[in-house]
PDBQT receptor file of N, H, CA, C and O in Angstrom, charges set to zero:
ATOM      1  N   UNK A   1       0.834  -1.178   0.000  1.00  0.00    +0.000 N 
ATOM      2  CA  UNK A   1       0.000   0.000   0.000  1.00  0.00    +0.000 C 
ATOM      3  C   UNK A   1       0.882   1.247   0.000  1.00  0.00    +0.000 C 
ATOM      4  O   UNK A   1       1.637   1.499   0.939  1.00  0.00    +0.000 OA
ATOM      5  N   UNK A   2       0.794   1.822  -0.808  1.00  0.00    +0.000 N 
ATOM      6  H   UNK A   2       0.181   1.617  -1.571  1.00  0.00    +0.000 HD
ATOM      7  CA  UNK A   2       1.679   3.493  -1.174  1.00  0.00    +0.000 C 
ATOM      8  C   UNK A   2       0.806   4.363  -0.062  1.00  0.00    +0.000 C 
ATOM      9  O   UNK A   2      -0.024   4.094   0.807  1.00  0.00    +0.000 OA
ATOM     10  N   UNK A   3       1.499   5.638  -0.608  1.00  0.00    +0.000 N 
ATOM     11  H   UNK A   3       2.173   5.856  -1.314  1.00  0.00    +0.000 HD
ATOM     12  CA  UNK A   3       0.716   7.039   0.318  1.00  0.00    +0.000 C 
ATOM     13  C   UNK A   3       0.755   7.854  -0.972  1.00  0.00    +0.000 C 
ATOM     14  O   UNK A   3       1.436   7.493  -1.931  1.00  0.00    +0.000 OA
ATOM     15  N   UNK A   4       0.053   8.895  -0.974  1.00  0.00    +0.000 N 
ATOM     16  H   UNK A   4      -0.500   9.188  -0.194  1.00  0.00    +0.000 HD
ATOM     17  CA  UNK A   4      -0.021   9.799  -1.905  1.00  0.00    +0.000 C 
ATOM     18  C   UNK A   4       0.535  11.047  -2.187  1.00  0.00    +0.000 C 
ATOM     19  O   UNK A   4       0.332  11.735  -1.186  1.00  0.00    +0.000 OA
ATOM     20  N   UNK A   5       1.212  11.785  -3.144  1.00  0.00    +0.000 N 
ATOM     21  H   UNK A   5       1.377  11.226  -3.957  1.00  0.00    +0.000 HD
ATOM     22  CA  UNK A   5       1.588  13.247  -2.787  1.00  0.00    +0.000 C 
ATOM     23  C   UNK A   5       1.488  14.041  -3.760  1.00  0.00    +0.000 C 
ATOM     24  O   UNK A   5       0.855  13.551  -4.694  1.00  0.00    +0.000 OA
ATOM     25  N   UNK A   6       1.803  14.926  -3.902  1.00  0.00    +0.000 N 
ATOM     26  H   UNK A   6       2.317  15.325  -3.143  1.00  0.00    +0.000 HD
ATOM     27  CA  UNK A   6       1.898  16.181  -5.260  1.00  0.00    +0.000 C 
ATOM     28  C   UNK A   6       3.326  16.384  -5.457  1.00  0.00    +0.000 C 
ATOM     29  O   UNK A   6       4.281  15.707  -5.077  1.00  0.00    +0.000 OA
ATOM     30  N   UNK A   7       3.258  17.612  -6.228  1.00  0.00    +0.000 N 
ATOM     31  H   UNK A   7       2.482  18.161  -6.537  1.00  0.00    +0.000 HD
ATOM     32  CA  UNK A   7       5.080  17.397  -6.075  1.00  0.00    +0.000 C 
ATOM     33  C   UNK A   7       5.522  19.038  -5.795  1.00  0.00    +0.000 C 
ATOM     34  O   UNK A   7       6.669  19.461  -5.942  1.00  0.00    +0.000 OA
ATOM     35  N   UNK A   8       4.303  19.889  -5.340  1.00  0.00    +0.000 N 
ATOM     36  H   UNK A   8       3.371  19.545  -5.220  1.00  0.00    +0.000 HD
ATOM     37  CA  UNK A   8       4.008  21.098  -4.732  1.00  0.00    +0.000 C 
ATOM     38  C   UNK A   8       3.619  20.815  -3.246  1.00  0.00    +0.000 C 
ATOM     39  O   UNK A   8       3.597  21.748  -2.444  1.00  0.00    +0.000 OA
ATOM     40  N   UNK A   9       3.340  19.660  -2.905  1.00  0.00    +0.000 N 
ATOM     41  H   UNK A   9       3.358  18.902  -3.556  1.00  0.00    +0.000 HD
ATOM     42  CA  UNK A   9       2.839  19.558  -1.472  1.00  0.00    +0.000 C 
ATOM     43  C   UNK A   9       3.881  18.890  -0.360  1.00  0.00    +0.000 C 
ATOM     44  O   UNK A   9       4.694  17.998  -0.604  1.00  0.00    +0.000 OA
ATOM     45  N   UNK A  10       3.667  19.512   0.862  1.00  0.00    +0.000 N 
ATOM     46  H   UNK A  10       3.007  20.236   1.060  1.00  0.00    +0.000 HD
ATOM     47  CA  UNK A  10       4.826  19.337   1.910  1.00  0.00    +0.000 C 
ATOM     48  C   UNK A  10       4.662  18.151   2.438  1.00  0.00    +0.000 C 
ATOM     49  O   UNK A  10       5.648  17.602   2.930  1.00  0.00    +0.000 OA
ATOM     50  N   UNK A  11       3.241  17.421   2.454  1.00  0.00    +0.000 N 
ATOM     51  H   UNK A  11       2.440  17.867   2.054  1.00  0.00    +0.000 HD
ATOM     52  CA  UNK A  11       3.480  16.021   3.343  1.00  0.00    +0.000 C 
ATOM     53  C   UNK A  11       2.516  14.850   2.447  1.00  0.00    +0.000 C 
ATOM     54  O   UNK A  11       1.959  15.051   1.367  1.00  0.00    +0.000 OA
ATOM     55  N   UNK A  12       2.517  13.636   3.226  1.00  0.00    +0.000 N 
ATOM     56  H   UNK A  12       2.969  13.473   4.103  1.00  0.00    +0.000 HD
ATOM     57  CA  UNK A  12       1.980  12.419   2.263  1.00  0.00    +0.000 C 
ATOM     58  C   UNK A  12       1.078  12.165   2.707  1.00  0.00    +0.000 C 
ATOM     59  O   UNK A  12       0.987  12.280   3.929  1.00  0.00    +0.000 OA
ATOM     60  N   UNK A  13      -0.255  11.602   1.785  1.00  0.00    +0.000 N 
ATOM     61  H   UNK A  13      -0.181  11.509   0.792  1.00  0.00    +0.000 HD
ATOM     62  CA  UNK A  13      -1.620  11.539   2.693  1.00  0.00    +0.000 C 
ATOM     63  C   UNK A  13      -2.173   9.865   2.407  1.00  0.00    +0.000 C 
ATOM     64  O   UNK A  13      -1.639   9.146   1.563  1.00  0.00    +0.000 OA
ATOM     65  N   UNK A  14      -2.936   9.575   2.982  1.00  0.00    +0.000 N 
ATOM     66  H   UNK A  14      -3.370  10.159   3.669  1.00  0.00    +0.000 HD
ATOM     67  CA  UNK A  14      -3.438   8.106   3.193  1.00  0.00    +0.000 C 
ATOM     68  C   UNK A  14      -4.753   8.004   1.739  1.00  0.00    +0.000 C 
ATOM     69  O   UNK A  14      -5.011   6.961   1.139  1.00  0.00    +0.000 OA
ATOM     70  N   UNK A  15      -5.237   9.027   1.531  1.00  0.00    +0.000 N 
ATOM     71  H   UNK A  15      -5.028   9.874   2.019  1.00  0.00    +0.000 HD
ATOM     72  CA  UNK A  15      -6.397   8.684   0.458  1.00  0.00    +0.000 C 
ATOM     73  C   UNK A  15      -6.069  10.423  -0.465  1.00  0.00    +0.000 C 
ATOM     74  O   UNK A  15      -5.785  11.547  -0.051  1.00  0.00    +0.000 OA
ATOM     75  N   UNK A  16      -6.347   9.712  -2.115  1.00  0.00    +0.000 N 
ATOM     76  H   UNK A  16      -6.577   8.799  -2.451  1.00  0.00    +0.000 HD
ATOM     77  CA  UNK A  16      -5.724  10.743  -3.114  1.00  0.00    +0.000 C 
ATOM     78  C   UNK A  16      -6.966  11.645  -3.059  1.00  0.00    +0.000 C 
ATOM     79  O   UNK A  16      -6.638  12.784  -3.391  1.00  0.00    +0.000 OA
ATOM     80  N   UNK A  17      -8.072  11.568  -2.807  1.00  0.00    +0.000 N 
ATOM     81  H   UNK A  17      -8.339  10.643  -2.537  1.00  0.00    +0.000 HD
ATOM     82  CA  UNK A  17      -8.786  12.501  -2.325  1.00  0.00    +0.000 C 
ATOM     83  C   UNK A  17      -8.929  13.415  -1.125  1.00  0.00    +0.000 C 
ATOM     84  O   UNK A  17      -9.896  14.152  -0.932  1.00  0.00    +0.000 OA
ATOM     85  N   UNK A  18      -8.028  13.313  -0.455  1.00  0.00    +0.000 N 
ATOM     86  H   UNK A  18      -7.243  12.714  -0.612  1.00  0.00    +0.000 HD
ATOM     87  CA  UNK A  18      -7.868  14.131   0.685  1.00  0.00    +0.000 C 
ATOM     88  C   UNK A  18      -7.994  15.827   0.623  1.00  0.00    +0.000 C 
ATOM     89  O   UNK A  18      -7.338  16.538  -0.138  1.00  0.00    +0.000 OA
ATOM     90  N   UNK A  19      -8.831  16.221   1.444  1.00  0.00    +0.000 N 
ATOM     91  H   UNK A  19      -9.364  15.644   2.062  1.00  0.00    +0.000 HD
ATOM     92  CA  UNK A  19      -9.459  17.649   1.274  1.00  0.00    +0.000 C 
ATOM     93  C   UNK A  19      -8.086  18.570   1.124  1.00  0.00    +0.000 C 
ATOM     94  O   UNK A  19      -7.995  19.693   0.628  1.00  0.00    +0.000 OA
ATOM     95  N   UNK A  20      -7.046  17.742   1.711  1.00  0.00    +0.000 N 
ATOM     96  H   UNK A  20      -7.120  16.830   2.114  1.00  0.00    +0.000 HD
ATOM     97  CA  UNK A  20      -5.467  19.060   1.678  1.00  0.00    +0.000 C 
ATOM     98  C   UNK A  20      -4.948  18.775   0.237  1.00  0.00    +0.000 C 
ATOM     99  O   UNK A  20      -3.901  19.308  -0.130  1.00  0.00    +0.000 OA
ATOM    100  N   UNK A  21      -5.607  17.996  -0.545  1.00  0.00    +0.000 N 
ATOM    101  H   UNK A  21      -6.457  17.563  -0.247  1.00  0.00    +0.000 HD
ATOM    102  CA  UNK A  21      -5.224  17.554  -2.133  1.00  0.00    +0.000 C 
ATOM    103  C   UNK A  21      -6.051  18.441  -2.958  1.00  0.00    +0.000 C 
ATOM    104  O   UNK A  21      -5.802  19.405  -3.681  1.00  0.00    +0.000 OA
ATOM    105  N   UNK A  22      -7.205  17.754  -2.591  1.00  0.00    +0.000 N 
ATOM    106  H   UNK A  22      -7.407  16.970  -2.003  1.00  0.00    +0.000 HD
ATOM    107  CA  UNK A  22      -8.407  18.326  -4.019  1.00  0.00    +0.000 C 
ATOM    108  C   UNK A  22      -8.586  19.948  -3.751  1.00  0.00    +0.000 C 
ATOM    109  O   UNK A  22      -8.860  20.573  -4.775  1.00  0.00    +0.000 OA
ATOM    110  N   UNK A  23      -8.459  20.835  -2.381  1.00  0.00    +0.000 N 
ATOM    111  H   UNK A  23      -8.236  20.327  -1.549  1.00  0.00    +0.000 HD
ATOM    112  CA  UNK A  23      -9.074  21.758  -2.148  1.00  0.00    +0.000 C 
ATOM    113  C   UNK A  23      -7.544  22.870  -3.101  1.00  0.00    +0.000 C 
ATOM    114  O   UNK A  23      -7.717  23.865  -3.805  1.00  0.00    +0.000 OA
ATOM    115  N   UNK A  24      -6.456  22.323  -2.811  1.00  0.00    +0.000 N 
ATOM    116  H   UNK A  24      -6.316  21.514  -2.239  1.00  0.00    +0.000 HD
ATOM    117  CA  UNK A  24      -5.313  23.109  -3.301  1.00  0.00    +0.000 C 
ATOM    118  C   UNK A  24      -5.966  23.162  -5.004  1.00  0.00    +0.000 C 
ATOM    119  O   UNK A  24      -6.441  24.184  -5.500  1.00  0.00    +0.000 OA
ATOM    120  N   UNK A  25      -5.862  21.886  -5.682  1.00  0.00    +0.000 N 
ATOM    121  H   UNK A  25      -5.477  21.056  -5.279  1.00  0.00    +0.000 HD
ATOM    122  CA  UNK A  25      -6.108  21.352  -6.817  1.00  0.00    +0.000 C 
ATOM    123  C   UNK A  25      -6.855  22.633  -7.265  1.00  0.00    +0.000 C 
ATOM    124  O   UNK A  25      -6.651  23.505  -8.109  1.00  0.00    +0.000 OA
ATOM    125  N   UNK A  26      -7.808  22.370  -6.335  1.00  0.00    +0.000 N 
ATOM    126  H   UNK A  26      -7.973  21.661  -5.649  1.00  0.00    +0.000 HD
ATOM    127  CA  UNK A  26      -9.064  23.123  -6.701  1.00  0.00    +0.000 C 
ATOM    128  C   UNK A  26      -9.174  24.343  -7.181  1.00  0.00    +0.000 C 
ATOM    129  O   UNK A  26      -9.701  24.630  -8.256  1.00  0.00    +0.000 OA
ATOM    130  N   UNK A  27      -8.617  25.199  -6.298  1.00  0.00    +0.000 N 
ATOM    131  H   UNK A  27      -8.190  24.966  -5.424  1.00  0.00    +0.000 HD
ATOM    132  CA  UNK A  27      -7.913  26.647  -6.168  1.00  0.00    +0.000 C 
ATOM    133  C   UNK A  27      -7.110  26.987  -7.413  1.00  0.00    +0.000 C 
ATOM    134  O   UNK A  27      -7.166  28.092  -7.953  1.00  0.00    +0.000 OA
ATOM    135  N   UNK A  28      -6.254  25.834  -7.898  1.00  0.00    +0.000 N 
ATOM    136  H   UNK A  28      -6.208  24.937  -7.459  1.00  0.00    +0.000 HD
ATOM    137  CA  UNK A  28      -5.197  25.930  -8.466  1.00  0.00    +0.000 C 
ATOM    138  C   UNK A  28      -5.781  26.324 -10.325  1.00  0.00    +0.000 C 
ATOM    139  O   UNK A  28      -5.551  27.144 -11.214  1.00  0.00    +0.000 OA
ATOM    140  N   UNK A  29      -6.723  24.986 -10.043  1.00  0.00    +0.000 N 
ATOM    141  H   UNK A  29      -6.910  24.320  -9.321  1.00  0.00    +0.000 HD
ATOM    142  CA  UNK A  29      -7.995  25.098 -11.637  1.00  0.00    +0.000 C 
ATOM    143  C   UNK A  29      -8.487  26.466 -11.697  1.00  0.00    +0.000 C 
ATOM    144  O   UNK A  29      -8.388  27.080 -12.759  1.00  0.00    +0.000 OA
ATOM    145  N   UNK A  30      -9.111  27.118 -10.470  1.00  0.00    +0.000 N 
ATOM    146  H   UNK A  30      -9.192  26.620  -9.606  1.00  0.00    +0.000 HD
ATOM    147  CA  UNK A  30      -9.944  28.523 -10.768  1.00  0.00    +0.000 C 
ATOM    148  C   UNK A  30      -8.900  29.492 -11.099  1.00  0.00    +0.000 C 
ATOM    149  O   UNK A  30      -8.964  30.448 -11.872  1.00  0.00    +0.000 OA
ATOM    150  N   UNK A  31      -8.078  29.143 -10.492  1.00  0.00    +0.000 N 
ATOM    151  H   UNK A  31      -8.026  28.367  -9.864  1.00  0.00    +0.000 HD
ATOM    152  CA  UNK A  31      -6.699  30.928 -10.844  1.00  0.00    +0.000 C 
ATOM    153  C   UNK A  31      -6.042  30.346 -12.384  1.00  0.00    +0.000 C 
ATOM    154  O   UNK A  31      -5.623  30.997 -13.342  1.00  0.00    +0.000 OA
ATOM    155  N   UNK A  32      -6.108  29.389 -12.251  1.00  0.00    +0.000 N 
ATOM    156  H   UNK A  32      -6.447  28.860 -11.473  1.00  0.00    +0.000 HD
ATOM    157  CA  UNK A  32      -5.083  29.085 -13.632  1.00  0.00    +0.000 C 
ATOM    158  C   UNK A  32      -3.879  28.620 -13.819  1.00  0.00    +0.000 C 
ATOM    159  O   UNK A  32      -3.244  28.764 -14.863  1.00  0.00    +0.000 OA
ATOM    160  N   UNK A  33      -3.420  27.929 -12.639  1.00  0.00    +0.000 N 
ATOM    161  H   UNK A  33      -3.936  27.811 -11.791  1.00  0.00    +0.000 HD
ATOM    162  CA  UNK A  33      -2.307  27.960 -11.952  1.00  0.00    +0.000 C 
ATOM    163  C   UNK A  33      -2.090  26.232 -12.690  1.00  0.00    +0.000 C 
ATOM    164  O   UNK A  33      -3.013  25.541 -13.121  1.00  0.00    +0.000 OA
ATOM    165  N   UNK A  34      -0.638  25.859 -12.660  1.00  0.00    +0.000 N 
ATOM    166  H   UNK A  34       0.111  26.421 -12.310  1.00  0.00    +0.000 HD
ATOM    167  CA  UNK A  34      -0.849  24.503 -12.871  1.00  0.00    +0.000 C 
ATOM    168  C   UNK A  34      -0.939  23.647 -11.477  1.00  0.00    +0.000 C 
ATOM    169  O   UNK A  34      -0.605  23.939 -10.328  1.00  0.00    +0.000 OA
ATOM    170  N   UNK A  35      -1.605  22.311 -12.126  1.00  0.00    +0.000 N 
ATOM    171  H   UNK A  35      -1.876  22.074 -13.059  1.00  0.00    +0.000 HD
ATOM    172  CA  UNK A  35      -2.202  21.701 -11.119  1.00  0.00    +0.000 C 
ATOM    173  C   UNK A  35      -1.668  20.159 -11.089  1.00  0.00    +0.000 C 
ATOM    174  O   UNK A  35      -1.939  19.308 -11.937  1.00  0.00    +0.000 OA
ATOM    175  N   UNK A  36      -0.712  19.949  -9.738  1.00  0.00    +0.000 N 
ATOM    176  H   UNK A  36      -0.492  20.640  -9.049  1.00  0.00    +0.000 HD
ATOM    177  CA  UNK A  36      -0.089  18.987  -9.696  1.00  0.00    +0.000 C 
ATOM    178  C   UNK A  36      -0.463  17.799  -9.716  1.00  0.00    +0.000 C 
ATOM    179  O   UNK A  36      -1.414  17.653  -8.948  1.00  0.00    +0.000 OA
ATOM    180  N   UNK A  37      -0.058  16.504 -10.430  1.00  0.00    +0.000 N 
ATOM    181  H   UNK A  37       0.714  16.622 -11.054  1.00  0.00    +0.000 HD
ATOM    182  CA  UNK A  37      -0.841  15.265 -10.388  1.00  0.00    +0.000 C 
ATOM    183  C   UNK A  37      -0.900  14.688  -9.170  1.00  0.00    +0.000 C 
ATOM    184  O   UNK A  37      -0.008  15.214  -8.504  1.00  0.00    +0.000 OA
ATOM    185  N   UNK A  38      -1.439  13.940  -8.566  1.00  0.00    +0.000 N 
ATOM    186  H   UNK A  38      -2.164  13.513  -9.107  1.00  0.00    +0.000 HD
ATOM    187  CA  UNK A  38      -1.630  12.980  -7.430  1.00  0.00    +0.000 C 
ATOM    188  C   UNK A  38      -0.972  11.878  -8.021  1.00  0.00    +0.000 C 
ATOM    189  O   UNK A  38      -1.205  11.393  -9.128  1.00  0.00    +0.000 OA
ATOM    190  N   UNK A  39       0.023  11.459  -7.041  1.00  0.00    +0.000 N 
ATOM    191  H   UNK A  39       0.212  11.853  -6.142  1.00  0.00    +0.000 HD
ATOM    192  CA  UNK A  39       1.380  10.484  -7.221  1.00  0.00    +0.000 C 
ATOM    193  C   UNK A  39       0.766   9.243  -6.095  1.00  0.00    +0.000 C 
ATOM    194  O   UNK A  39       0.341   9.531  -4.976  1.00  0.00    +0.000 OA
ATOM    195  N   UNK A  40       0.821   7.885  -6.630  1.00  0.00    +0.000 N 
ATOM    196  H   UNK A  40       1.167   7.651  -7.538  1.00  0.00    +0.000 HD
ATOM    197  CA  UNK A  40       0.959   7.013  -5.519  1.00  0.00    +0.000 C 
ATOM    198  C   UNK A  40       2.535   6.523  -5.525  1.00  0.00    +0.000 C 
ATOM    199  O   UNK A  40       3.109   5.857  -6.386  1.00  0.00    +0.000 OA
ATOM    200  N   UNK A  41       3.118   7.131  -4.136  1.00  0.00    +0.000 N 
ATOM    201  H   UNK A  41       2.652   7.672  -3.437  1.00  0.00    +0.000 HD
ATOM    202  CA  UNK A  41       4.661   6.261  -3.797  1.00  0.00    +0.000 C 
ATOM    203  C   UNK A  41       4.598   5.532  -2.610  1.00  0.00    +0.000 C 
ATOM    204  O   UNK A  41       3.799   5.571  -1.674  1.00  0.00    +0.000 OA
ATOM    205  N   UNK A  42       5.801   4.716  -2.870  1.00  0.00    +0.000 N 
ATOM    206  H   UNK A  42       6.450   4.684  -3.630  1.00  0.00    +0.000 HD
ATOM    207  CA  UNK A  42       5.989   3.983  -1.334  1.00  0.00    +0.000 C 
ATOM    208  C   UNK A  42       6.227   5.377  -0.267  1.00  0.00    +0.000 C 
ATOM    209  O   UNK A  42       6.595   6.513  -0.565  1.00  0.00    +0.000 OA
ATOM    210  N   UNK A  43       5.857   4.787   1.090  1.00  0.00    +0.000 N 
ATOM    211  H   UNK A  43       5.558   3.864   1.332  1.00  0.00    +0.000 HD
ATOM    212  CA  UNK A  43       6.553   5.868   2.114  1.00  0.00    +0.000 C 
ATOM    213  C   UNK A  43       7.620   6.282   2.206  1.00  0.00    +0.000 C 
ATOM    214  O   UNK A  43       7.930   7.276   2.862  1.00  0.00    +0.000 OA
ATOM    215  N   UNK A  44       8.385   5.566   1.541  1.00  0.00    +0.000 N 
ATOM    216  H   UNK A  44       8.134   4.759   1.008  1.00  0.00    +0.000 HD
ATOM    217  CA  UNK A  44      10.040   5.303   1.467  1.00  0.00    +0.000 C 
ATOM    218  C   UNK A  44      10.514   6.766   0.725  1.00  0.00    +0.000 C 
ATOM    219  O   UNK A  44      11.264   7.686   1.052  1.00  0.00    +0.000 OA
ATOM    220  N   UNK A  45       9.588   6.444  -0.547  1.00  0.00    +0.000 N 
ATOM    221  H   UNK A  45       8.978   5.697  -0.812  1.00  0.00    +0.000 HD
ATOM    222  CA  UNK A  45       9.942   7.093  -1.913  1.00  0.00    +0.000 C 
ATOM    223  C   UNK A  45       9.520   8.707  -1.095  1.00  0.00    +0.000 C 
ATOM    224  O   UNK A  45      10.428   9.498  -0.840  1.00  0.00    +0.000 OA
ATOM    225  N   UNK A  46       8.423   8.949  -0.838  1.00  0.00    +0.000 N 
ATOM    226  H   UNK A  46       7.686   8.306  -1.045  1.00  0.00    +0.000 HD
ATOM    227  CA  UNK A  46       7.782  10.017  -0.490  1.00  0.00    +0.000 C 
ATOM    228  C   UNK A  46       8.592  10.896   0.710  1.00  0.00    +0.000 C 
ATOM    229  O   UNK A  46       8.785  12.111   0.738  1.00  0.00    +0.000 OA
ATOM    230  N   UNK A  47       8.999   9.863   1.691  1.00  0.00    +0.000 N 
ATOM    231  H   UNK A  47       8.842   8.875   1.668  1.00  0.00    +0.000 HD
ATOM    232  CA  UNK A  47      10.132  10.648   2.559  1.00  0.00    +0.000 C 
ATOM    233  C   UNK A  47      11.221  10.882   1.963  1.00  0.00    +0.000 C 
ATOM    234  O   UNK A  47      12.086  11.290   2.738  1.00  0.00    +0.000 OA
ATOM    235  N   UNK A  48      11.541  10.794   0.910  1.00  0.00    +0.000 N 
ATOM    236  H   UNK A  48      10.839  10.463   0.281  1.00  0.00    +0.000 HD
ATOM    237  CA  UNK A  48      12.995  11.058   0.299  1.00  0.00    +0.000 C 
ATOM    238  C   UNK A  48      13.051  12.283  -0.887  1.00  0.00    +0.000 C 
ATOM    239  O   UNK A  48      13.929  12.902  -1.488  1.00  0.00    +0.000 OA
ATOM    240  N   UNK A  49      11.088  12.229  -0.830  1.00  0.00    +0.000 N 
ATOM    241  H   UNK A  49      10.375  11.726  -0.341  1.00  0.00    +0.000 HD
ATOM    242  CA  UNK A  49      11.129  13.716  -1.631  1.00  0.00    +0.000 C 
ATOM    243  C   UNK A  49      11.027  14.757  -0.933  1.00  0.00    +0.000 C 
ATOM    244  O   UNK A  49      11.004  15.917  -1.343  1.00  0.00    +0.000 OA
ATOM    245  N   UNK A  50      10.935  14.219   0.618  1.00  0.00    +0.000 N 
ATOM    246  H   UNK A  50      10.954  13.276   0.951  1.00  0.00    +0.000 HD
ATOM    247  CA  UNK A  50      10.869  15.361   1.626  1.00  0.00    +0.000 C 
ATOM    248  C   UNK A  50       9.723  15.587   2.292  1.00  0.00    +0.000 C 
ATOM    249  O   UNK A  50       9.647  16.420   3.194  1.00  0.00    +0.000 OA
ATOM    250  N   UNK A  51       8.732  14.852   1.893  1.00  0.00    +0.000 N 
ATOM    251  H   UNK A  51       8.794  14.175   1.160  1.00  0.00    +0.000 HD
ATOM    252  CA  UNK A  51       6.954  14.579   2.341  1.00  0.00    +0.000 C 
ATOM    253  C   UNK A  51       7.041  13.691   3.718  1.00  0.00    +0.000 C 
ATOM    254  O   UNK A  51       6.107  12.949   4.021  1.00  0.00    +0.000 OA
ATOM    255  N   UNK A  52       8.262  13.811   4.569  1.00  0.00    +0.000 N 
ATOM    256  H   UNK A  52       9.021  14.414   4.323  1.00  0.00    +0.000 HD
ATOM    257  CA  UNK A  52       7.888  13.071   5.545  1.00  0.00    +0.000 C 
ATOM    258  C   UNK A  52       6.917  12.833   6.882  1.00  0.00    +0.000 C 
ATOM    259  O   UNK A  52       6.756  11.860   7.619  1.00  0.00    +0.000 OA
ATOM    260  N   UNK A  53       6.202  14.511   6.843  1.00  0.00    +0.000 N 
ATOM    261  H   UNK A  53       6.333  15.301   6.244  1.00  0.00    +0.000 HD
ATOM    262  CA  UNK A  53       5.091  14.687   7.381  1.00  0.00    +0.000 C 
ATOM    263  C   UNK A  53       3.714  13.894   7.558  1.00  0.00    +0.000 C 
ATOM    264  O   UNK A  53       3.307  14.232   6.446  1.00  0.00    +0.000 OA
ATOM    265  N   UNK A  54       2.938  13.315   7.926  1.00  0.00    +0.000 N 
ATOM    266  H   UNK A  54       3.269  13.040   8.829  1.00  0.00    +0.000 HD
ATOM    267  CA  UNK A  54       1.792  12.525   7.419  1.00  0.00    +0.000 C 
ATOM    268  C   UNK A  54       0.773  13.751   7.323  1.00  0.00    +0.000 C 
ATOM    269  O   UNK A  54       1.044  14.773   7.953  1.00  0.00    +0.000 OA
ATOM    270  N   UNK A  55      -0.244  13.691   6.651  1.00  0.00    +0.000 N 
ATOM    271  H   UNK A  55      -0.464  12.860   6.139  1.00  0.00    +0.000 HD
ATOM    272  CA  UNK A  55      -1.685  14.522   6.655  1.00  0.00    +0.000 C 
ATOM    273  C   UNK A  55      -2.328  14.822   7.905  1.00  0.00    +0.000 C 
ATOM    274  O   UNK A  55      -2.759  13.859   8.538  1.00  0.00    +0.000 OA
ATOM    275  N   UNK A  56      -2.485  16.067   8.417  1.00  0.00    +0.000 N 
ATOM    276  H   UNK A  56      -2.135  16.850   7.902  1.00  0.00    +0.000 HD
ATOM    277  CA  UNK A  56      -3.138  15.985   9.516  1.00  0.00    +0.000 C 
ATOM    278  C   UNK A  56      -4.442  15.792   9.501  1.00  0.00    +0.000 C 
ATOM    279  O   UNK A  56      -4.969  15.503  10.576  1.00  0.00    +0.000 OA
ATOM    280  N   UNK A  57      -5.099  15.877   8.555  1.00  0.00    +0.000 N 
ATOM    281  H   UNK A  57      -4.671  16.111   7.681  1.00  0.00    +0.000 HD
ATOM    282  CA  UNK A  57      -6.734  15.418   7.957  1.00  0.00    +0.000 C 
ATOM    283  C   UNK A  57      -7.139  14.153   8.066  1.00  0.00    +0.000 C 
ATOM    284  O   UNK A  57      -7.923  13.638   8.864  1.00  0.00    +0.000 OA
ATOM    285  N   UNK A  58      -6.103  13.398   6.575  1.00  0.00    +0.000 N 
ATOM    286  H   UNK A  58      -5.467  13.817   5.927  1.00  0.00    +0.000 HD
ATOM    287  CA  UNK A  58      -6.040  11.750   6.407  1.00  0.00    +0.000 C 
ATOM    288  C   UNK A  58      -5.204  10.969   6.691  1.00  0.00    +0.000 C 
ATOM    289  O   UNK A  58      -4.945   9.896   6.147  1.00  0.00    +0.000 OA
ATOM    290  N   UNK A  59      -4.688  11.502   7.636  1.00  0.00    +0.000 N 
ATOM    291  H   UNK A  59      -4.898  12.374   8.078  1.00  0.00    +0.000 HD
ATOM    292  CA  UNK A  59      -3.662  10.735   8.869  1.00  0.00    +0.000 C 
ATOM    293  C   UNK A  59      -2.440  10.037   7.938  1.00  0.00    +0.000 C 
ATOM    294  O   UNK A  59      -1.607   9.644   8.754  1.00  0.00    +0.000 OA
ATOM    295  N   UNK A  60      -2.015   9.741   6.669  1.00  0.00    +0.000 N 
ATOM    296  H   UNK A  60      -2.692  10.060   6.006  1.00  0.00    +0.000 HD
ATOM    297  CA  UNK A  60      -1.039   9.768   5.672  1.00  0.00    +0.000 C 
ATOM    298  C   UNK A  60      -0.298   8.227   6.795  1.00  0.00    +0.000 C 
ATOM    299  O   UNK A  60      -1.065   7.506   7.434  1.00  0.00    +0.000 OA
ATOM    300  N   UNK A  61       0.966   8.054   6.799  1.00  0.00    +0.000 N 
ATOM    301  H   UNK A  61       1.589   8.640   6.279  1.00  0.00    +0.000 HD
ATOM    302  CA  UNK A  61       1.671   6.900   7.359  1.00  0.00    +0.000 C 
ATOM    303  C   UNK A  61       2.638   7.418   7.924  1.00  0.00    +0.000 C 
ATOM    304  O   UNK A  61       3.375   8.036   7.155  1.00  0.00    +0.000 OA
ATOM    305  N   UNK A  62       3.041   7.409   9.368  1.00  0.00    +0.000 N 
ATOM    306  H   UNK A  62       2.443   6.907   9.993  1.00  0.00    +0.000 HD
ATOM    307  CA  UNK A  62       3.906   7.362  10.164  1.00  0.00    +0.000 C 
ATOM    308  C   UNK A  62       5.325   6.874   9.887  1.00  0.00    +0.000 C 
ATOM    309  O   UNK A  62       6.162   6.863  10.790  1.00  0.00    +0.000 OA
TER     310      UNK A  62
């Protein structure tokens, strides 16, 4: 089981719908801004991009 991330976002979340995902996303579509894909990595991979934080929303992996 992976965790999820962007490659604009500071930590890794447990489900790619997570409100700290889609709501940025979201924002990002109305201004015009580009809008980062949702990545599934290992935890491994994701702490090494620096996402070692978990989601404080969707609780991401320890």
């Amino acid at each position: 089981m992976g965790v999820y991330i962007t490659a604009a976002g500071e930590r890794h979340h447990a489900h790619p719908e997570c409100a700290h995902i889609t709501g940025p996303q979201n924002t990002a579509r109305t201004m015009g801004w580009t809008v980062h894909p949702v990545e599934e990595v290992t935890l491994a991979e994701a702490k090494a991009r620096g996402k070692e934080r978990p989601c404080p929303t969707c609780g991401g992996t320890s």
